[in-house]
VEXDREN-414925 format. One record per residue (C-alpha): y, x, z; residue number from 0. Coordinates in Angstrom, 1 decimal, m for minus. Layout:
yy,xx,zz,num
Y,X,Z,NUM;
...
! end
This chain:
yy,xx,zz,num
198.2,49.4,114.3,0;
198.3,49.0,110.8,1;
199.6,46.8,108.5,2;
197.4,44.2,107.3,3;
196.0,44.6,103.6,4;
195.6,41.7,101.1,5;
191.9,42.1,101.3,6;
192.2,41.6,105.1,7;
194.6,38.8,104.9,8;
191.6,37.2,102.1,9;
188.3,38.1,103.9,10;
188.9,39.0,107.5,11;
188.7,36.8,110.2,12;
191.3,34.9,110.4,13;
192.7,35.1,114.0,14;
192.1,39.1,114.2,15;
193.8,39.3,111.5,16;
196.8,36.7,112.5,17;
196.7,38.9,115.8,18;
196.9,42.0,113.9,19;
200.1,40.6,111.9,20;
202.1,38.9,114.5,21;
201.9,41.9,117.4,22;
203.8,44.1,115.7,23;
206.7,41.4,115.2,24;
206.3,39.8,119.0,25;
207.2,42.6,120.1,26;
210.2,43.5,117.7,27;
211.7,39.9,119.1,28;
211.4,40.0,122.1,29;
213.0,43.3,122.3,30;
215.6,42.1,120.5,31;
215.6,38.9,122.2,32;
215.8,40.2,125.9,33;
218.9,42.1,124.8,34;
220.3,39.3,123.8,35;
219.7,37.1,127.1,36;
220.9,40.1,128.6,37;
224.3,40.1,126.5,38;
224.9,36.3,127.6,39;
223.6,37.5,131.7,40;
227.0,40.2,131.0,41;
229.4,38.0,129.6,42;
228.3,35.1,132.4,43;
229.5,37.7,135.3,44;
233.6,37.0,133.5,45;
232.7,33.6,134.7,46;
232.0,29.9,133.8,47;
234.8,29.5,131.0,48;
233.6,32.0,129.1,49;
230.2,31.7,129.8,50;
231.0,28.1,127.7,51;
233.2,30.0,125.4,52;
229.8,31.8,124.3,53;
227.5,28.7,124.3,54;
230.1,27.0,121.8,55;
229.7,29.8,119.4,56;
226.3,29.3,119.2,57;
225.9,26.4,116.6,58;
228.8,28.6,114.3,59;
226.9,31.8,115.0,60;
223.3,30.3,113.8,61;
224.6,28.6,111.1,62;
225.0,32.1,109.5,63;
221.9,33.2,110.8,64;
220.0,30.1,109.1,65;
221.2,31.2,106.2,66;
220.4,34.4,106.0,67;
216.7,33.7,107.4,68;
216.4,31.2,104.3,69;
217.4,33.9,101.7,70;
215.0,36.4,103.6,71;
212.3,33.7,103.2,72;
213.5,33.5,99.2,73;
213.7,37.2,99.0,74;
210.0,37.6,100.5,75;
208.4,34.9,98.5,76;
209.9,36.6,95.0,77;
209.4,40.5,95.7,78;
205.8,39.9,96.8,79;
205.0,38.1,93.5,80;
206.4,40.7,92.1,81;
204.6,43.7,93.9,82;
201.9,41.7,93.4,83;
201.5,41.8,89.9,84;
201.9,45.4,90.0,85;
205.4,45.1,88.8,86;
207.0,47.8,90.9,87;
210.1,48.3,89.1,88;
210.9,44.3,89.1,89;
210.6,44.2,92.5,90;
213.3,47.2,93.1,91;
215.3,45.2,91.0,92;
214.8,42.0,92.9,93;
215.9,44.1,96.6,94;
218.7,45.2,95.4,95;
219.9,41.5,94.1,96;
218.9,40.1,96.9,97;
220.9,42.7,99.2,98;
224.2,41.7,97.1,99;
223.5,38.0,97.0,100;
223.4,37.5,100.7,101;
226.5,39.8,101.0,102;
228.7,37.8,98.9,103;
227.5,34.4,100.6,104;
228.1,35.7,104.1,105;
231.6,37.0,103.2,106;
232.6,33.7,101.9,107;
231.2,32.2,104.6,108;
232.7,34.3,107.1,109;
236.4,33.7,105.5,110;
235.5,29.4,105.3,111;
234.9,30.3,108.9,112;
238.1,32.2,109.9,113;
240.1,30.0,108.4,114;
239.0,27.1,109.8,115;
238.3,28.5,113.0,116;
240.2,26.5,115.3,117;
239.1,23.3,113.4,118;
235.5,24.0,114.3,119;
235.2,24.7,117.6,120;
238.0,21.9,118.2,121;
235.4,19.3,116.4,122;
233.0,20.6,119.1,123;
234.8,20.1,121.7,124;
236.5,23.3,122.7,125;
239.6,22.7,125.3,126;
242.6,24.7,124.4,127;
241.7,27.5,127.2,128;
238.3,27.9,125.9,129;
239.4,28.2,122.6,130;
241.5,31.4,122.9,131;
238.3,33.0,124.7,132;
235.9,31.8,121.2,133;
238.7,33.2,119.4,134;
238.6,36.3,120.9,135;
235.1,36.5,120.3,136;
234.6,35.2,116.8,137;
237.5,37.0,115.2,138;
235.4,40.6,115.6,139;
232.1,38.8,115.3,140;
233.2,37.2,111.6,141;
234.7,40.7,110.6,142;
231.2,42.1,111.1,143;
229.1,39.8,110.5,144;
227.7,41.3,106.7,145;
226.1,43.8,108.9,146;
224.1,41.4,110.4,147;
222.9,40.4,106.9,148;
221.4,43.8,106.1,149;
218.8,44.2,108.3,150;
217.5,40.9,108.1,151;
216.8,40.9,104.6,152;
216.1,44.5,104.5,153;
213.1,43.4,106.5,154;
211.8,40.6,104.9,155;
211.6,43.1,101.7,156;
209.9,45.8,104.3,157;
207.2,42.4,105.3,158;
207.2,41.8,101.4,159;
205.5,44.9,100.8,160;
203.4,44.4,103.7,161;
205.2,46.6,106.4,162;
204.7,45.0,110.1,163;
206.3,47.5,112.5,164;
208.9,48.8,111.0,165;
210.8,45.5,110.6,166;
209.7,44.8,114.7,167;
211.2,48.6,115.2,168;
214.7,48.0,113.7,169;
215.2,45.0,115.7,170;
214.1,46.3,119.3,171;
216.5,49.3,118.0,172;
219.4,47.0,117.2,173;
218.8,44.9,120.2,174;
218.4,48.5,122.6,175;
221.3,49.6,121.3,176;
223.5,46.1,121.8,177;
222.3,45.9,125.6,178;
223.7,49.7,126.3,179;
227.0,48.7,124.6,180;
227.5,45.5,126.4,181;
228.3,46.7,129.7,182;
230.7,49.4,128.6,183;
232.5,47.4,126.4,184;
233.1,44.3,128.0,185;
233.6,46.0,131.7,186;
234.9,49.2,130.5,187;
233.9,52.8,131.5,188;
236.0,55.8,131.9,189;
238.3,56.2,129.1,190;
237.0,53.3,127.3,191;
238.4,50.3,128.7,192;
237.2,46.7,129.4,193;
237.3,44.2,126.3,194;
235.8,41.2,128.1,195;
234.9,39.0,125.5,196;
235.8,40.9,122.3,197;
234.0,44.2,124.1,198;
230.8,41.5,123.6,199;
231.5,40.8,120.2,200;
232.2,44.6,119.1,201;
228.8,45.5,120.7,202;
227.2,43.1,118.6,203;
229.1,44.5,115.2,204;
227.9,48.1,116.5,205;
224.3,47.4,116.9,206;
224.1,45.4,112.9,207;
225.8,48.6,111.7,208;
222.7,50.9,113.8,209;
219.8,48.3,112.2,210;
222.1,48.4,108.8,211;
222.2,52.2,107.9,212;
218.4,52.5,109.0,213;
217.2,49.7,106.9,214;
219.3,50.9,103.8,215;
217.8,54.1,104.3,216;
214.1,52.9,104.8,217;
214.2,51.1,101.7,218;
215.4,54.0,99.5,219;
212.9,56.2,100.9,220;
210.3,53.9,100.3,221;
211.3,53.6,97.0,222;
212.0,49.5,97.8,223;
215.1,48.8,95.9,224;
217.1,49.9,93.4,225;
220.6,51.8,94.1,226;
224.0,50.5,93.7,227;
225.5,47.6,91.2,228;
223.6,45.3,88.5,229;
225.5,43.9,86.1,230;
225.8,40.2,86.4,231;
223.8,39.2,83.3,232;
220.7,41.4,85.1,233;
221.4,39.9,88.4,234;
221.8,36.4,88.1,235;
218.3,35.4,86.9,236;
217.4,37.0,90.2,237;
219.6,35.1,91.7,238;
218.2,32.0,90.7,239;
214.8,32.8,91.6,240;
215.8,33.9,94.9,241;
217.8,30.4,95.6,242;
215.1,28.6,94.1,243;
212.5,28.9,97.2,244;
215.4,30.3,100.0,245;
218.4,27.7,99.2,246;
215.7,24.7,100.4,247;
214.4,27.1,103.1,248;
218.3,27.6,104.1,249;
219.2,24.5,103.8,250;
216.4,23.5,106.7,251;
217.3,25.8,108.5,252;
221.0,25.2,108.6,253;
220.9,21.8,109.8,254;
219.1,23.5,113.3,255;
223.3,24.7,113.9,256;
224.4,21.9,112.3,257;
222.3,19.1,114.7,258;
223.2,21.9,117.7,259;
226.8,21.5,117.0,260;
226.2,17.4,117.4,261;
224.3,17.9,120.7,262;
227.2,20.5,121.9,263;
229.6,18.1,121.4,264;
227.7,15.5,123.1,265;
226.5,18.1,126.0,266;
230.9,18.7,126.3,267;
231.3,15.3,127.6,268;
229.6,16.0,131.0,269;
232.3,19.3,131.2,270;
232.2,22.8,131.1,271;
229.4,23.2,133.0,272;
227.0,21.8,131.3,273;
228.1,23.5,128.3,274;
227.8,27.0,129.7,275;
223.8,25.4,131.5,276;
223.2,24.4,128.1,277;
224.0,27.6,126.4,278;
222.0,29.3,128.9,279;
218.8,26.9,128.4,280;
219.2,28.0,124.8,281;
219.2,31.4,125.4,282;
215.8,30.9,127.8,283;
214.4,28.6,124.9,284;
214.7,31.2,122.2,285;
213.0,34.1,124.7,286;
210.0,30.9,125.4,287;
209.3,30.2,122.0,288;
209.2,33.9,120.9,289;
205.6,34.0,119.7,290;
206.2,30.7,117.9,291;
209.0,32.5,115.9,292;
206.7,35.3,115.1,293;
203.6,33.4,113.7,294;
206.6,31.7,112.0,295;
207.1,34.7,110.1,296;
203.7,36.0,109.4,297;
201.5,32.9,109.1,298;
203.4,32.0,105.6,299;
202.0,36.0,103.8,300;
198.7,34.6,105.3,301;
198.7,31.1,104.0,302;
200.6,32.3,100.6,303;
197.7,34.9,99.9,304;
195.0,32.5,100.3,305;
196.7,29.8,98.7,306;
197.1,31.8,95.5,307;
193.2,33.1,95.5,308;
192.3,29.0,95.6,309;
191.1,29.4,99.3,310;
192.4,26.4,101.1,311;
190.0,25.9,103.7,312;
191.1,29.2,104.7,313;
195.0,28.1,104.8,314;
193.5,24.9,107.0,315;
191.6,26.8,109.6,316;
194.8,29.7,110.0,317;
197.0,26.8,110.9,318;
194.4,25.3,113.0,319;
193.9,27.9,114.8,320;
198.0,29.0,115.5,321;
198.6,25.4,116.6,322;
195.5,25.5,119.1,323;
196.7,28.4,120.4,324;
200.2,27.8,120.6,325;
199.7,24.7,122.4,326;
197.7,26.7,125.1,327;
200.6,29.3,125.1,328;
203.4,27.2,126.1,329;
201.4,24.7,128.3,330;
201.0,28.5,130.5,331;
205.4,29.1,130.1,332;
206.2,25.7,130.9,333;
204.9,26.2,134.3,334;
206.7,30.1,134.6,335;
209.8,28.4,133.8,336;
209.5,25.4,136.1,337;
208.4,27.4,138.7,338;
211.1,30.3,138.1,339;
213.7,27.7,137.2,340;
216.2,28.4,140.5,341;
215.6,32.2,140.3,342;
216.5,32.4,136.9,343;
219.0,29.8,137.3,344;
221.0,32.1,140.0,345;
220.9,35.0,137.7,346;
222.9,33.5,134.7,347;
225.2,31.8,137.4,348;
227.0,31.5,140.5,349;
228.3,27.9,140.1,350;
226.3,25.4,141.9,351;
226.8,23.1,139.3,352;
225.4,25.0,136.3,353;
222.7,26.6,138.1,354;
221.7,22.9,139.2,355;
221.8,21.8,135.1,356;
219.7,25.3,133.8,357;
217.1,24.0,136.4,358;
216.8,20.6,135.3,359;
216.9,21.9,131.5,360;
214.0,24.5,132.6,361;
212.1,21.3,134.5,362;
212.4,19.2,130.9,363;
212.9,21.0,127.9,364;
210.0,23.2,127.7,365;
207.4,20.8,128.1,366;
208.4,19.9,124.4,367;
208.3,23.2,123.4,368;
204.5,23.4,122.3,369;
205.3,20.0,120.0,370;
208.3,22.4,118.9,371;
205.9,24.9,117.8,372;
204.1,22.7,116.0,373;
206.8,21.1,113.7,374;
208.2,24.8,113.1,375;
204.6,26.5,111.9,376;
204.3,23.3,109.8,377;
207.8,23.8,108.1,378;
206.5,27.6,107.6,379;
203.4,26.6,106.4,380;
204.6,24.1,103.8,381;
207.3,26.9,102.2,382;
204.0,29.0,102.0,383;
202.7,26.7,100.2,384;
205.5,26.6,97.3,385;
206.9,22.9,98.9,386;
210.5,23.9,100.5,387;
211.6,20.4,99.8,388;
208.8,19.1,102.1,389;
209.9,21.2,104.9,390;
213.4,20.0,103.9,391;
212.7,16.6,104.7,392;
210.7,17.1,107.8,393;
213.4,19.2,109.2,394;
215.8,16.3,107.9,395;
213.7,14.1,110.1,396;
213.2,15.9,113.0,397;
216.8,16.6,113.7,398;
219.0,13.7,112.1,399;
216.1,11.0,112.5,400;
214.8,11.9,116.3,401;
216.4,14.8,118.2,402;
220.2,13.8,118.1,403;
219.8,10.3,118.5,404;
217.1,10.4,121.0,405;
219.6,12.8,123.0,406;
222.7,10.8,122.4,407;
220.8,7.1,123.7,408;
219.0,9.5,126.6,409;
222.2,10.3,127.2,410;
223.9,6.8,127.4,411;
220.7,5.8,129.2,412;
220.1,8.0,131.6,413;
223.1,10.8,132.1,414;
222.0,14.8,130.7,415;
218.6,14.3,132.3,416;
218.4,11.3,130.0,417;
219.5,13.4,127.3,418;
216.7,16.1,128.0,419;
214.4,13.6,128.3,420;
215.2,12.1,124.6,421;
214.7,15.9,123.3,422;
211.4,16.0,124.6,423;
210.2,12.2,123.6,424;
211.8,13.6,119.7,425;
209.4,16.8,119.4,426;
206.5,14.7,120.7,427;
207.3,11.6,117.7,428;
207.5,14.5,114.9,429;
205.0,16.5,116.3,430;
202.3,13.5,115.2,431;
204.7,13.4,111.8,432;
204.8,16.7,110.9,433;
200.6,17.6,111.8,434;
199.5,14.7,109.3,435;
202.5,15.2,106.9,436;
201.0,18.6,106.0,437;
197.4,17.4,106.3,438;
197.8,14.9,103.1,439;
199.2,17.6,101.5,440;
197.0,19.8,102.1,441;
194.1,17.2,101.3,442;
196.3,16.2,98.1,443;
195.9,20.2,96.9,444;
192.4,20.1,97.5,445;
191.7,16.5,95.6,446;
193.8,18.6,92.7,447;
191.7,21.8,92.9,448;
188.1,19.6,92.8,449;
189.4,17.6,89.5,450;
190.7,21.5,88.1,451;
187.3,22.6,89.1,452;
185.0,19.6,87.7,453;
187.1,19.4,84.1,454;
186.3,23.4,83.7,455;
! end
C-alpha cells in the first residue's frame, strides 16, 4: 500500500482515498492499543488495588499525552507548509525544533508532576494504600516519559511528508515490544525478578526508548530533520509557529485528562471498585473507538489539501462521508460489546463487583460512542481548517458544559448507571452542536470564497 499523493488526496475519490490513508494507521493503533489492554489485563491479575492504582494514573498519564498529540498536530500543520512549498531545508529545520520543544515541555511537565505527585492523585481521590502503588508506578513512568515524546512527534513529521506505514509500524513495534516486557517484568522470570507495579511502568519506558531510537534514525535517513542544537534566535520563531496551531490543539486536548480527572474523582465515591471497572471501561473505549482515532489523524492532510486548492465541496463530502460511516461502524461494536460484556468483564477481573460495573459500562457507554466520533472528526476537521480556537470551544463545551455535569446530576439521580447514562445523553446534546457548528463554518468559508470569486 502506498502512501497517498497530493494529487490523490485532490482528485481521487474521496473514500478510496480516505481508506487508503487511514489502513495503514488502524492498524498501527490497534497494535499498539491491544498491547496496552493487555498491559492493564497483567497488572489486574496483582489484584483490585492496583488494578485502581492504574485507572487513577490515567487522567495524569493523558494529560501528557494531550499534549504532546497537540504539538504533533502543530508540528504537522507547519512542516507540510513547508514541504509544500518546496522548501526542504525549512522543513529540516522546523523537525528538529519541534523535536527540542516538546522535550523541554515534557521535562518540565514531568518535574511539576513529581513534585506534586502526592497532591494530584490525593485531589483524585487516591486512599493512602493506593497511593504508594501510583507512586510506585509513576515515579519510573515520569523518569521516562521524554521517550514517549519522540516517537510521537517523530511521526507526525513522518505523516507530514506524507508517510502512512511507517508511523503505523513504530507503534505496533513499541506496543509488541511493551506486551513481551509486561509479563517478565512485573511477574519476574528467572534471574529477573518480579517488579509488580514498577516492572509495568519500566516496560512502558523500554518500549518509548525501542519507538525512540527507530524514529530518530528514520528521520535522519530520510533526510527529515536537521541534527543536533539550534541556537535560540533560530529556534524560537519556530517555536512560535509551532504553538501557534498546536498550543489551541493542546489545550483541547488537555482538558479530555483534565474533565477525566473530575469524573475519577466523582467515579471514587462509589469505592475502589468502580474505579478499577472504570479504568477498565476506558481501556475497552479507547480499543472501540480505534478507527475514530485514525480518521482523526488522517482526515485533517485530506481536508487541509483541499482546503488550500479552494475545493470545499470536497472537504464537505470527506466529512460526510467519515461521519456516515462511523455511525454504521460503532452501531456494529456497540452490540460486540454488549453482547461480550460478561466475557470480557471476567477477563480483566475476578471481583464480582467490578466485573458487574465493566458490564453495565459496556451495556451504556458505547452506545454514545458513534456521537463521540462525531464531535472528535469535527474538532479534527476544524484544526484542518486553520480554526483551533473553534475546536477549543467545542471541546470546552463538550466536557465542562455537558459530560461532567451530566455525569455528576446522573450520578446524584440515578447511582453510576445514572452517571453512565448522563455520558451518553452529553455526546448525543453535542453531537447536534458540534455537526451544525462546523456546517456554518463551513457555509461561512464558502459565502467568503463566492464574494473573492465575484470581485475578481
Amino acid at each position: 500500500m502506498t502512501s497517498p499523493t497530493k494529487d490523490s488526496l485532490l482528485h481521487h475519490d474521496i473514500r478510496t482515498t480516505l481508506k487508503r490513508m487511514t489502513v495503514p494507521m488502524l492498524l498501527g493503533m490497534f497494535t499498539l492499543m491491544s498491547f496496552n489492554l493487555v498491559d492493564t489485563f497483567f497488572i489486574s491479575l496483582l489484584g483490585t488495588q492496583e488494578l485502581a492504582a492504574v485507572s487513577f494514573t490515567f487522567p495524569v498519564t493523558f494529560t501528557f499525552i494531550s499534549l504532546v498529540i497537540g504539538l504533533g498536530i502543530g508540528t504537522s500543520a507547519v512542516i507540510a507548509k513547508a514541504l509544500g512549498a518546496g522548501n526542504h531545508e525549512e522543513a529540516r529545520a522546523d523537525g528538529l525544533a519541534a523535536l527540542w520543544l516538546a522535550g523541554f515541555l515534557i521535562i518540565a511537565m514531568a518535574l511539576i508532576g513529581w513534585l506534586l505527585h502526592d497532591v494530584l492523585f490525593g485531589l483524585l481521590g487516591a486512599e493512602q494504600s493506593i497511593l504508594q502503588l501510583i507512586q510506585q508506578y509513576m515515579w519510573i513512568w515520569l523518569a521516562g516519559v521524554v521517550f514517549l515524546m519522540i516517537p510521537m512527534v517523530g511521526n507526525s513529521i513522518l505523516r507530514a511528508a506524507g508517510e502512512t506505514r511507517l508511523p503505523a509500524f513504530i507503534m505496533a513495534a513499541g506496543g509488541l515490544a511493551n506486551a513481551l516486557l509486561d509479563p517478565l517484568l512485573i511477574f519476574g522470570y528467572g534471574p529477573v525478578p518480579a517488579m509488580g507495579m514498577q516492572g509495568a511502568a519500566l516496560a512502558s519506558v523500554i518500549s518509548w526508548l525501542i519507538g525512540s531510537v527507530a524514529v530518530l534514525f528514520l528521520l535522519r535517513k530520510r533526510g527529515l530533520i536537521d541534527a543536533g542544537w539550534q541556537p535560540l534566535h533560530r529556534a524560537w520563531p519556530i517555536y512560535r509557529k509551532v504553538l501557534r496551531i498546536g498550543f489551541p490543539a493542546a489545550g483541547a486536548n488537555m482538558l479530555t485528562p483534565l474533565a477525566m480527572a473530575v469524573l475519577t474523582a466523582i467515579v471514587a465515591g462509589y469505592g475502589a471498585e468502580a474505579v478499577a471497572a472504570f479504568g477498565v471501561g476506558i481501556r475497552l473505549e479507547s480499543m472501540a473507538c480505534l478507527v475514530i482515532l485514525a480518521l482523526s489523524t488522517t482526515l485533517p492532510p485530506f481536508i487541509s489539501q483541499n482546503f488550500g486548492a479552494g475545493d470545499l465541496q470536497r472537504v464537505r463530502a470527506a466529512y460526510q462521508h467519515s461521519i456516515r460511516f462511523i455511525f454504521i461502524w460503532q452501531l456494529v461494536l456497540y452490540l460486540l460489546l454488549a453482547l461480550g460484556g460478561t466475557t470480557l468483564a471476567r477477563v480483566f477481573s475476578s471481583d464480582p463487583e467490578v466485573q458487574q460495573l465493566i458490564v453495565l459500562f459496556l451495556w451504556i457507554l458505547p452506545l454514545g460512542y458513534g456521537l463521540q466520533g462525531l464531535i472528535i472528526l469535527t474538532n479534527s476537521s476544524l484544526n484542518a481548517l486553520h480554526l483551533p480556537i473553534q475546536a477549543l470551544w467545542l471541546s470546552v463545551l463538550r466536557l465542562f458544559v455537558f459530560y461532567v455535569p451530566f455525569a455528576w446530576i446522573g450520578g446524584q439521580l440515578a447511582g453510576i448507571q445514572g452517571l453512565f447514562i448522563g455520558c451518553v445523553l452529553a455526546n448525543l446534546c453535542m453531537a447536534f452542536i458540534s455537526y451544525f457548528w462546523f456546517q456554518r463554518s463551513l457555509g461561512q468559508m464558502q459565502r467568503q470564497q463566492l464574494t473573492l470569486e465575484d470581485a475578481a
